[in-house]
C-alpha positions as CSV (number, residue, x, y, z in Angstrom):
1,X,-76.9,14.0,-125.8
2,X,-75.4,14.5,-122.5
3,X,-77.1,13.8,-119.1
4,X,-76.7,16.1,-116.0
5,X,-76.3,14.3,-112.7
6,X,-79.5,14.5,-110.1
7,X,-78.8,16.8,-107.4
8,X,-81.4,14.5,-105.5
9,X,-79.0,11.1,-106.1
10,X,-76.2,12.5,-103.0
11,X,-78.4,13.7,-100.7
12,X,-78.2,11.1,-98.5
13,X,-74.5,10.2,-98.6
14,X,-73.9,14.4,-98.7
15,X,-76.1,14.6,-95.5
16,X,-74.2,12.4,-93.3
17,X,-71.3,13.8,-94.6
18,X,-71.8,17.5,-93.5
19,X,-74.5,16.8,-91.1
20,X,-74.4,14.0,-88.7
21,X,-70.7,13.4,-88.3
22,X,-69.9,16.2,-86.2
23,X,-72.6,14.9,-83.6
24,X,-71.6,11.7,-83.4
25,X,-68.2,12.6,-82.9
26,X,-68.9,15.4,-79.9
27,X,-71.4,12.6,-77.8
28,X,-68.2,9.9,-78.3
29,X,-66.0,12.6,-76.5
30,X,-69.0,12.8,-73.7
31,X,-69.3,9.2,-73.1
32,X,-65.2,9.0,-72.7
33,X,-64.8,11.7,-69.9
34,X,-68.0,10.2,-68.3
35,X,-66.4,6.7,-68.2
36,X,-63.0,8.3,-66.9
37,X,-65.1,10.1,-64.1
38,X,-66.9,6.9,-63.2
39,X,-63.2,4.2,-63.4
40,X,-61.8,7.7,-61.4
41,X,-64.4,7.8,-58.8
42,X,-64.3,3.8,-58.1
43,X,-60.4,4.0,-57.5
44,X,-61.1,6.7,-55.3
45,X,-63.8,4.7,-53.4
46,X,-61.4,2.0,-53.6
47,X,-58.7,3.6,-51.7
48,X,-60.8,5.2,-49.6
49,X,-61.9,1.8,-48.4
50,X,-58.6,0.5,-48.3
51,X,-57.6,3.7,-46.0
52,X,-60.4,3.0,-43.9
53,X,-59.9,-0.6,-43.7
54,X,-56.4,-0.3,-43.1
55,X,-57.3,2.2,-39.9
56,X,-59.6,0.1,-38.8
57,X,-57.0,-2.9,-38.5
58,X,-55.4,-3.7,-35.7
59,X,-51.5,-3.7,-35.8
60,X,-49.8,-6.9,-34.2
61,X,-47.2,-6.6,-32.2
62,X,-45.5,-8.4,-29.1
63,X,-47.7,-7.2,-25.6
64,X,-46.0,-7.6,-21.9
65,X,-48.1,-7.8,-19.2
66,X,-46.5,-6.3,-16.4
67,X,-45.7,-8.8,-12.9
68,X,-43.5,-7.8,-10.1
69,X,-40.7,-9.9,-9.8
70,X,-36.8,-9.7,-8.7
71,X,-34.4,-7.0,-9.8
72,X,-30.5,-7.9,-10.3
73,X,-27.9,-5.3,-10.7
74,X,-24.3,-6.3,-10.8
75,X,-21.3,-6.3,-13.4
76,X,-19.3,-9.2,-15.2
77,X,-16.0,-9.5,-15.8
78,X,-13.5,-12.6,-17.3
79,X,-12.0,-15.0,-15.1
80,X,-10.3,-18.6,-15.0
81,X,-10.9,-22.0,-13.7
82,X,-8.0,-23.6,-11.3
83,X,-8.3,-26.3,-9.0
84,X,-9.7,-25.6,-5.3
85,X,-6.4,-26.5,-3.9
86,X,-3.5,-26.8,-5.3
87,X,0.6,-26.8,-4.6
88,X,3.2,-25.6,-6.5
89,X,6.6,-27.4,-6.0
90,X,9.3,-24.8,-6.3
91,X,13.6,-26.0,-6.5
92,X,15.2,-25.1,-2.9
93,X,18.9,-25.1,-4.9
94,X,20.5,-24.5,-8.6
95,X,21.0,-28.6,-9.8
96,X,21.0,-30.3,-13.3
97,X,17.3,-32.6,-13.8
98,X,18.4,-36.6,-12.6
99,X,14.9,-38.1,-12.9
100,X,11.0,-37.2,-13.5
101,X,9.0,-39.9,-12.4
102,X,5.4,-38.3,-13.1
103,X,3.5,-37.0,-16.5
104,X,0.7,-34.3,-16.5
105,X,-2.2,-35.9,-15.4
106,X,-1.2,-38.4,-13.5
107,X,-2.3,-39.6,-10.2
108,X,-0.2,-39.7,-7.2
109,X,-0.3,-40.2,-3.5
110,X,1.3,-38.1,-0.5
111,X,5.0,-38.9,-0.4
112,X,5.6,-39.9,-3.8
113,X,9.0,-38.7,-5.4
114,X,8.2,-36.5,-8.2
115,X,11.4,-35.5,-9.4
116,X,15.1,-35.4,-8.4
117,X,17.9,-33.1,-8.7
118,X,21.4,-34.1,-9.3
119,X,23.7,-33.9,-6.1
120,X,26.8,-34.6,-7.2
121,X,27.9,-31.5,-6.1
122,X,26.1,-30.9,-2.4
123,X,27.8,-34.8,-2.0
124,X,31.2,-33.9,-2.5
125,X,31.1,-30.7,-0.4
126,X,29.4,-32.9,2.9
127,X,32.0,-35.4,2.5
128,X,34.6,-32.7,2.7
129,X,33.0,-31.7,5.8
130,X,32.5,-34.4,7.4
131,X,36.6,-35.3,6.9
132,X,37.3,-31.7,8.5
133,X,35.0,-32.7,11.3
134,X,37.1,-36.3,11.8
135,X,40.7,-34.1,11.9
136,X,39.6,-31.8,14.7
137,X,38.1,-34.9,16.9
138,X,42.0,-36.5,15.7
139,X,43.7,-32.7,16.8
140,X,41.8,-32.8,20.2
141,X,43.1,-35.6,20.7
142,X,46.9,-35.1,20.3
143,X,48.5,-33.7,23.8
144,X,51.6,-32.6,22.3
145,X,53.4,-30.3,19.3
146,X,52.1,-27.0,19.2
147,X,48.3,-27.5,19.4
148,X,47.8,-23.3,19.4
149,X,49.3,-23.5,15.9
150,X,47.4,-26.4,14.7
151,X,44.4,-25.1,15.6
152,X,45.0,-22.1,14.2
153,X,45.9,-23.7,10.7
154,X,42.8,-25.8,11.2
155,X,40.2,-23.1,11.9
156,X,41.7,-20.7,9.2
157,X,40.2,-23.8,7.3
158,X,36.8,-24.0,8.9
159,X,36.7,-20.2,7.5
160,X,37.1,-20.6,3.9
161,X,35.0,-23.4,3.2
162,X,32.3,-20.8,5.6
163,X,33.0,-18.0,3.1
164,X,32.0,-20.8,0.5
165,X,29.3,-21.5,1.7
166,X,27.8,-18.0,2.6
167,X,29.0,-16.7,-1.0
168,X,26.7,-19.7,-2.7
169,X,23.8,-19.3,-0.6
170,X,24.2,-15.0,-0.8
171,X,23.9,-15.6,-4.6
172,X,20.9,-18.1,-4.1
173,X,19.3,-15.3,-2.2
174,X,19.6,-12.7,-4.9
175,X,18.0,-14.8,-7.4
176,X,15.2,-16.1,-4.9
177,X,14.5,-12.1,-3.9
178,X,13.8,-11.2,-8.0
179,X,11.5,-13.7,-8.1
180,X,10.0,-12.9,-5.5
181,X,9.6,-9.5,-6.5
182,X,8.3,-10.9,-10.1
183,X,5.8,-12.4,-8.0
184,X,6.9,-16.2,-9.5
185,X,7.6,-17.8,-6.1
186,X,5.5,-17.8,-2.8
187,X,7.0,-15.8,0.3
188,X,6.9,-19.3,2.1
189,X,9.9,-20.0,-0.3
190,X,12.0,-16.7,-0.7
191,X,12.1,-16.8,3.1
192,X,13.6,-20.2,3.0
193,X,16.2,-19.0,1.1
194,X,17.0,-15.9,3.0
195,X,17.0,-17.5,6.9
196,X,19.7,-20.3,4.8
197,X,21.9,-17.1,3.7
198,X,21.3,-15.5,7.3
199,X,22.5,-18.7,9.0
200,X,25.5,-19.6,6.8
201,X,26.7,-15.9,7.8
202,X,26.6,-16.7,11.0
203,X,28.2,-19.8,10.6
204,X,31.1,-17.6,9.1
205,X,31.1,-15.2,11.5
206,X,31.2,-17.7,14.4
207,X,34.3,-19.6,12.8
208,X,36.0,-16.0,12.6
209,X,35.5,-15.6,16.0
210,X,37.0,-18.8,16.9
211,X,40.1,-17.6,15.2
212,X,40.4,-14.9,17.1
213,X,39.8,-16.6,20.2
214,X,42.4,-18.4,19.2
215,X,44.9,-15.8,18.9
216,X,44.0,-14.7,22.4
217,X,45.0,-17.9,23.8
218,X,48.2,-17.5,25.7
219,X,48.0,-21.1,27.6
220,X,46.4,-24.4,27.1
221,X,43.1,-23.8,29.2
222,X,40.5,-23.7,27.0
223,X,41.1,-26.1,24.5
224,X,38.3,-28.2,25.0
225,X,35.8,-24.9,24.7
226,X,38.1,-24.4,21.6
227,X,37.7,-27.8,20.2
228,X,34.1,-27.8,20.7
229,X,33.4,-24.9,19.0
230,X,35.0,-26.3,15.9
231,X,33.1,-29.2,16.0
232,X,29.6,-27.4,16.7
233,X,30.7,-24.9,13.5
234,X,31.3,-27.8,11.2
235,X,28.1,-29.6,12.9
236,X,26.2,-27.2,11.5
237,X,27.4,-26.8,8.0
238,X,26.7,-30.7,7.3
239,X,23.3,-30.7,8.9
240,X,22.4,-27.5,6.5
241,X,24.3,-29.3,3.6
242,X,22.1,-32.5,4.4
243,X,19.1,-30.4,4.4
244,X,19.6,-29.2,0.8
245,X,20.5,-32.5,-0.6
246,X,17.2,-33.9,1.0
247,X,15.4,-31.2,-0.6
248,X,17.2,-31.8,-4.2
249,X,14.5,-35.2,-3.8
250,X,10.8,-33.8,-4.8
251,X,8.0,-35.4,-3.2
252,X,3.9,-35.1,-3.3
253,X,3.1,-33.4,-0.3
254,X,-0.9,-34.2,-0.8
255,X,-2.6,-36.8,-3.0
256,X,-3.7,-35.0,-6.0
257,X,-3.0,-35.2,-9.9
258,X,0.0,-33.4,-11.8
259,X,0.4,-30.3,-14.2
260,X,2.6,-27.9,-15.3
261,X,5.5,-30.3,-15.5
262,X,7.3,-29.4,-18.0
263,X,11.1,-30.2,-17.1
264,X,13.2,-32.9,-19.1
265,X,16.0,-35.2,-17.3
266,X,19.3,-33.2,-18.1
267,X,18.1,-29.6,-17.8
268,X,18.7,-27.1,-15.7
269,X,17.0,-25.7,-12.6
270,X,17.6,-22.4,-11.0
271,X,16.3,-22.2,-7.0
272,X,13.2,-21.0,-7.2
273,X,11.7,-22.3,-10.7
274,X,8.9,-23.7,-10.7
275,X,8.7,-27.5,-11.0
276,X,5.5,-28.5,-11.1
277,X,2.0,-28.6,-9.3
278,X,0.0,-30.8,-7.2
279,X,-3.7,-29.9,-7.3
280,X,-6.9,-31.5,-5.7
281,X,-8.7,-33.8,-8.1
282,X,-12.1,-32.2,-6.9
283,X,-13.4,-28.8,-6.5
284,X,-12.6,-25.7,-8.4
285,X,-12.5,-21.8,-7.9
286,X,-12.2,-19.3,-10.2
287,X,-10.0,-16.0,-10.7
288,X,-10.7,-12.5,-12.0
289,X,-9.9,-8.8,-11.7
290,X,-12.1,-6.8,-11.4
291,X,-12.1,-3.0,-11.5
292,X,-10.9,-0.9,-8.0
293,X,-13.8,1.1,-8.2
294,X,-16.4,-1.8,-7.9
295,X,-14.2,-3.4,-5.2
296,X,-16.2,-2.0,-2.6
297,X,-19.6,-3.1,-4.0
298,X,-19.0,-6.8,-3.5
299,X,-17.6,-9.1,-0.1
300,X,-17.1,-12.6,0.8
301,X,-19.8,-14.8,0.8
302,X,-21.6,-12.7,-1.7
303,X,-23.4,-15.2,-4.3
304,X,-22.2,-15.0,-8.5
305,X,-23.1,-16.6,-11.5
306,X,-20.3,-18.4,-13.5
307,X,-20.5,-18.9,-17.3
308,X,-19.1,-21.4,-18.7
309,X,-19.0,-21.8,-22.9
310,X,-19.8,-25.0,-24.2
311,X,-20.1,-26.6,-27.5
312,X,-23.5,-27.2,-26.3
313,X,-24.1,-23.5,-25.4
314,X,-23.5,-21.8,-22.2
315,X,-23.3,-23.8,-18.8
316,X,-24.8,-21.7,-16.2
317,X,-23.0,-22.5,-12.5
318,X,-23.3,-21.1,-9.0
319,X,-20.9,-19.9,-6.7
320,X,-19.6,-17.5,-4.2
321,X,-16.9,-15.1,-3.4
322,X,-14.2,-16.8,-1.7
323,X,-12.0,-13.4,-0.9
324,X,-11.3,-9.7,-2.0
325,X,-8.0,-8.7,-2.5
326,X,-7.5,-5.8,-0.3
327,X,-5.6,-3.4,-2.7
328,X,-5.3,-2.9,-6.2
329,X,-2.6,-4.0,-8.7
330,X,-2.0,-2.3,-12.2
331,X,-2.8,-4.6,-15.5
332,X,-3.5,-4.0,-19.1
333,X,-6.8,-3.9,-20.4
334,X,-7.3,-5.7,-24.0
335,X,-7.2,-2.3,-25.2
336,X,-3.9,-1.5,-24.1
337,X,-5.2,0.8,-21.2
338,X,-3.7,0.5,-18.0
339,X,-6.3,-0.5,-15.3
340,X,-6.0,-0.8,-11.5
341,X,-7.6,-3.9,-10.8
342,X,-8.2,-5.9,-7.6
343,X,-8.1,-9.7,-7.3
344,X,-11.1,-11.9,-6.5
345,X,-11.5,-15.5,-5.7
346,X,-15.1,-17.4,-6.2
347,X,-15.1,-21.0,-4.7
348,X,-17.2,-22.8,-7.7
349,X,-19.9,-25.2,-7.3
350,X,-20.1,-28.0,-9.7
351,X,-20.8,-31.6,-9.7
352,X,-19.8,-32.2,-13.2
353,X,-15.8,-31.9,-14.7
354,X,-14.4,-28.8,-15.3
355,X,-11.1,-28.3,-17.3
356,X,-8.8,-26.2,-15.4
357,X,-7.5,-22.9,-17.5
358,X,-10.8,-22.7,-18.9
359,X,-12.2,-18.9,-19.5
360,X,-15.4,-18.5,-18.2
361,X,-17.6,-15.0,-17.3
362,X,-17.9,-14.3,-13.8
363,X,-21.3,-12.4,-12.7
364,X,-21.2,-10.7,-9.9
365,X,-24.4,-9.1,-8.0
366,X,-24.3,-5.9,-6.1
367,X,-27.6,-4.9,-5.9
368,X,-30.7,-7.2,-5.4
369,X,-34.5,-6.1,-4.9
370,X,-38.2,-8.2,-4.4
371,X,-41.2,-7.6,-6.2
372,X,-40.3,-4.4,-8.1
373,X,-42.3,-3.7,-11.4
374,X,-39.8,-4.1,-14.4
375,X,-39.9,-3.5,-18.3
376,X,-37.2,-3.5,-21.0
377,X,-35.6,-0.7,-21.5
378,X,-36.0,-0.7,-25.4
379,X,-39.8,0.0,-24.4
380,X,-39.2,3.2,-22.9
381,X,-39.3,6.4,-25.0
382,X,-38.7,9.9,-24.8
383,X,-41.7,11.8,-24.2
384,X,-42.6,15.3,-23.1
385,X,-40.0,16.2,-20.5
386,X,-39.5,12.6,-19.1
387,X,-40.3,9.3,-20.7
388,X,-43.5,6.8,-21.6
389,X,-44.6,3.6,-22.6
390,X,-47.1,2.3,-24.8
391,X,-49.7,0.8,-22.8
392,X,-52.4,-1.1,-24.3
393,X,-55.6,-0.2,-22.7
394,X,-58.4,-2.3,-24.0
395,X,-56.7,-3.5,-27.0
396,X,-56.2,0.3,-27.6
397,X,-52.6,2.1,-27.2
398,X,-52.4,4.9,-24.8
399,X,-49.1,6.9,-24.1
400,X,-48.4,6.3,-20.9
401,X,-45.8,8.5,-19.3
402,X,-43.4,6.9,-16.6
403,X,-40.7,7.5,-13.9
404,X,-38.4,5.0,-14.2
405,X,-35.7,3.8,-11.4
406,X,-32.7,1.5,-11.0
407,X,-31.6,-0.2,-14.0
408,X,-29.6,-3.0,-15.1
409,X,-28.4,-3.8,-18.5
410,X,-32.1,-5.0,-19.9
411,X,-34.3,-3.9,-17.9
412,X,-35.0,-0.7,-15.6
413,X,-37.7,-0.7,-12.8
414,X,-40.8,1.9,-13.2
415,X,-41.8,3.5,-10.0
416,X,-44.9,5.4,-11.3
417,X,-47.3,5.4,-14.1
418,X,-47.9,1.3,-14.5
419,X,-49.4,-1.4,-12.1
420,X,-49.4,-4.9,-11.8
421,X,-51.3,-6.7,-14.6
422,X,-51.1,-3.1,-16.3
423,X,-50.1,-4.4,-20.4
424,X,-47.6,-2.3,-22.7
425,X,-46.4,-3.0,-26.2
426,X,-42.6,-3.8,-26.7
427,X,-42.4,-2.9,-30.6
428,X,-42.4,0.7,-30.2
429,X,-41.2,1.9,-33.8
430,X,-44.7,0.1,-35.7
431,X,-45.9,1.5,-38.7
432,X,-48.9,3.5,-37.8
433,X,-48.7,3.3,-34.3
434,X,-51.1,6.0,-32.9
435,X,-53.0,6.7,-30.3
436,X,-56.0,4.6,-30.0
437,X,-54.8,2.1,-32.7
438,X,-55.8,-1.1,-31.8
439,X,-53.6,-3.4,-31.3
440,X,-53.4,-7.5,-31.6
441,X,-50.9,-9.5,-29.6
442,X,-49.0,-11.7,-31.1
């Protein structure tokens, strides 16, 4: 016997099957674009309020109240430390080194021998001299022989070691005139040499016209004019002689202290070379070149700044301009450019020790002005046809159009558009800097 299955036992199970699924499955796809909407709508809100919040923040940035104060305009330029006063020692005539008696650095008085040249030579050449000038007082006194003849023989003599002489210090000359040209030797000393050339060629030609005085002489009378001109010629070499061999002894011509000595005993030194210097063991100046065109800005007495490097940072001293080269001289730029340039002393004001040769930045001022309103420059901005500022106004920023004047390498003056006590911002390139944005200083 079979049994049929009830059509009433699935129902249920059948129902929810066919029926209710399809329901429950659309209100599940309701509740998820309604809870997307809602978590969308709160991130809107959210950065909506962050938007607004971040508008309504203040931005922070570094605020300048504006004060009248000084304005400084000028230029700087390299320059070096030497002594206030100083004296180069320069050889007077060509000798081997004998003796150095001093050291860099050391300490000596007025009159102290420095250094000495060997002599040997200059010696030999006054003692030859001085034997010449010993035969004619012996010829002047003979009365007899051919005296004409003897004095002939005597002054042809007198000419030769003359032509000597002028040759040596003609050669001295030359060298003393190319370094004087170089610029290595004061005119002080190339004029030295050049009155010793100028009188040893007229020692020469004074002895040449004793000769031919000589010849002219058809009697006796006259000898003693003769004689004495002989003696006067040779006079004259040995007191020049004697003069050089003095000057082969260096001395200190001020107290002071000693550098640039650099000569050994046994080396040679040409007239002219520099031996060494005496300098003042206080006070200091300082040289630079500066360029022609701002030559005419600056004058003597004018006030600078001197900069001095340190390992402790820059030393900041005060000083003045001592004198202005009147023309300009041609020098090479670091670059390689050619320049013209004009020289400028400062006299430098110190109390403390300052190494001479140091390199130190020289400041110098050519324009100067009271009271003037001034701002950075990095605060100006281009704006409309001219240029502005951002001036906080109530803790607000405003665009504030200026007309700026003179400047200097910071800072320029404004001549309209702020006040005193009138405030601008410095940071010009904030994020979300505006108009109106409030603004905190920092």
């Amino acid at each position: 016997m079979s049994v049929e299955p009830s059509s009433a036992k699935g129902f249920p199970f059948s129902f929810f099957r066919k029926g209710r699924m399809p329901g429950i499955k659309k209100n599940n796809q309701k509740n998820t674009r309604k809870r997307r909407v809602i978590i969308y709508g709160i991130i809107a809100v959210l950065v909506l309020a962050s938007v607004l919040a971040s508008s309504l923040k203040p931005l922070a940035g570094t605020v300048l109240t504006v004060e009248p104060k000084e304005f400084v305009r000028g230029f700087t330029e390299e320059g070096q430390v030497l002594a206030a006063r100083e004296w180069p020692l320069y050889t007077s005539v060509d000798g081997k080194i004998m003796a150095v008696h001093v050291r860099n650095g050391d300490s000596v008085s007025k009159g102290r021998t420095l250094l000495e040249l060997d002599t040997t030579d200059l010696v030999y050449q006054l003692t030859a001299l001085k034997a010449q000038l010993r035969s004619v007082e012996g010829q002047h006194l003979q009365t007899t022989g051919d005296p004409i003849k003897a004095l002939v023989q005597q002054q042809t003599l007198l000419i030769e070691q003359a032509e000597r002489d002028a040759l040596a210090l003609e050669q001295s000359h030359s060298r003393m005139k190319a370094l004087f040209d170089a610029g290595a030797i004061p005119l002080t000393q190339y004029e030295e040499a050049r009155l010793q050339a100028e009188k040893a060629r007229n020692v020469l030609e004074q002895q040449k016209a004793a000769l031919a005085l000589l010849y002219e002489q058809q009697s006796l009378p006259g000898t003693e004019q003769i004689y004495a001109g002989q003696k006067d010629a040779l006079q004259a070499q040995i007191s020049q002689l004697e003069d050089r061999i003095g000057k082969a002894k260096v001395t200190a011509p001020e107290d002071g202290l000693i550098k640039d000595s650099h000569l050994k005993e046994g080396e040679f030194a040409a007239a002219g070379q520099l031996l060494l210097n005496v300098f003042a063991p206080k006070g200091y100046k300082a040289e630079g070149y500066i360029l022609a065109k701002e030559a005419p800005s600056i004058k003597a007495g004018d006030p600078v700044e001197i900069i001095l490097d340190t390992n402790s940072g820059n030393q900041i001293l005060s000083g003045d301009i001592e004198s202005v080269e009147p023309s300009a001289v041609e020098r090479i730029s670091p670059l390689g450019l050619k320049e013209n340039r004009v020289k400028v002393t400062v006299s430098l004001h110190s109390e403390s020790t300052v190494i001479i040769g140091s390199t130190v930045d020289i400041k110098f001022i050519t324009h100067r002005a009271e009271a003037q309103l001034m701002i950075p420059k990095t605060a100006l901005f281009p704006y409309e046809n001219g240029e502005a500022v951002w001036a906080v106004d109530e803790g607000k920023a405003r665009i504030r159009p200026v007309v700026k004047g003179m400047e200097n390498d910071k800072e320029v003056i404004i001549l309209e558009g702020l006040t005193s006590g009138d405030q601008i911002l410095l940071d010009t390139d904030l994020a979300g800097l505006k108009e109106g944005k409030k603004i905190k200083a920092l």
